[in-house]
C-alpha positions as CSV (number, residue, x, y, z in Angstrom):
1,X,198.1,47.2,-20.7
2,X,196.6,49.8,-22.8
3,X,199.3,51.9,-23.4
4,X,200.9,48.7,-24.7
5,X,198.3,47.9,-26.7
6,X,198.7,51.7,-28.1
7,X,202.4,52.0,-29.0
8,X,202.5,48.3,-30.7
9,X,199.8,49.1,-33.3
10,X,199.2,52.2,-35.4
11,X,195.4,51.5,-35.6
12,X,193.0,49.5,-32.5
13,X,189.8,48.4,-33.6
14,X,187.4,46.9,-30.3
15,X,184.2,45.8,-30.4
16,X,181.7,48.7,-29.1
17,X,180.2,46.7,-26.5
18,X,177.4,48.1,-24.7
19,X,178.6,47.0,-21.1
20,X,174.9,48.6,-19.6
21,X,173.4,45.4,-21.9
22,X,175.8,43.3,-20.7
23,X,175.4,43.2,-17.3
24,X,171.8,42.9,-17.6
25,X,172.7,38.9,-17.7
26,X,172.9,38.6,-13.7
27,X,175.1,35.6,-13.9
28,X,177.9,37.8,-15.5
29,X,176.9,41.0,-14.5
30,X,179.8,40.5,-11.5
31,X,182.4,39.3,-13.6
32,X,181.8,41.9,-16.8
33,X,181.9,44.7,-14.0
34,X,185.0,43.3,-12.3
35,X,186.6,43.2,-15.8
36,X,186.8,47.1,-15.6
37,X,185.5,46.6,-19.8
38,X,184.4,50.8,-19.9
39,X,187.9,51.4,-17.8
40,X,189.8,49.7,-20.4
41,X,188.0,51.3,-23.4
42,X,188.5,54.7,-21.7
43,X,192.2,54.1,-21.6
44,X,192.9,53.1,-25.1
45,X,191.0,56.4,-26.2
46,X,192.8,58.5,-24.0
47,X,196.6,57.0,-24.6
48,X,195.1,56.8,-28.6
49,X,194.5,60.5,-28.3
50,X,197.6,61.1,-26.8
51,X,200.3,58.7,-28.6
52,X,198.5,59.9,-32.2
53,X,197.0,56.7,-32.5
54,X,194.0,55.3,-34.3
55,X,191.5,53.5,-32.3
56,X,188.3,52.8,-33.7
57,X,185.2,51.2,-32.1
58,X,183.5,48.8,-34.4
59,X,179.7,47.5,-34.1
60,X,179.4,44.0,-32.6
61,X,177.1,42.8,-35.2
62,X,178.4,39.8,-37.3
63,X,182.2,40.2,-36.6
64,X,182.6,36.3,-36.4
65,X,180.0,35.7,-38.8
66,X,181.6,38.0,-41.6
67,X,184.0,36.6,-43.7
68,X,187.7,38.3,-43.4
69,X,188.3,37.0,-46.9
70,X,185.3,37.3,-49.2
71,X,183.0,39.1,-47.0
72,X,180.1,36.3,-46.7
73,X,178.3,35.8,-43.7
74,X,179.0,32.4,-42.3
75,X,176.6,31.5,-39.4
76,X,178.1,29.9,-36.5
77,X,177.1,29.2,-33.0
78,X,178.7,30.5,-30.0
79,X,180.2,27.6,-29.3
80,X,182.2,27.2,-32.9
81,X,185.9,28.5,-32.2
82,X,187.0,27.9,-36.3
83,X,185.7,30.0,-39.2
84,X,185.2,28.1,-42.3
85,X,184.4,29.7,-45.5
86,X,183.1,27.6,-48.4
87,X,186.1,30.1,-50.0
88,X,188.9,28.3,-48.7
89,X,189.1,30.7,-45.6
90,X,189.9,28.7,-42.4
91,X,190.3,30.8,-39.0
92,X,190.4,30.5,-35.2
93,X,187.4,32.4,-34.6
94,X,189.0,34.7,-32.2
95,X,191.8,35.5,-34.4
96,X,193.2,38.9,-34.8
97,X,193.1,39.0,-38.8
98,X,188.9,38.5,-38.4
């Protein structure tokens, strides 16, 4: 999966989750461990590295909030799937162009 993720894309940007936080929730902490998140991190590097690849980790803070458009913050709640700008910007919130 990650090597396909490499030599589709010139450049992969992923969240820099701290997966030590994460499992700190004891409800998830089974299924964020299970998910193999540090694995799959590890593997993009390393097939980045070797493929001449970009890959970029980018801080979690406000990347749904942050308008891909104009750059506002638009507060949502976890539960809001659509971004909505009042500048016309309309996205799925989990949307690659974010």
């Amino acid at each position: 999966m990650a090597r396909c993720v490499i030599s589709s894309n010139d450049v992969v940007a992923y969240e820099d989750l701290k997966v030590r936080n994460l499992v700190k929730n004891h409800c998830l902490a089974k299924s964020i461990n299970d998910a193999g998140w540090y694995q799959f991190r590890q593997w993009l590097e390393r097939f980045g590295a070797k493929m001449g690849k970009i890959t970029i980790a980018v801080s979690p803070h406000y990347t749904s909030q942050e308008c891909s458009n104009c750059k506002a913050i638009v507060k949502k709640s976890l539960s809001t799937r659509t971004h909505k700008c009042a500048c016309g910007c309309e996205l799925d919130r989990e949307c690659d162009s974010f």
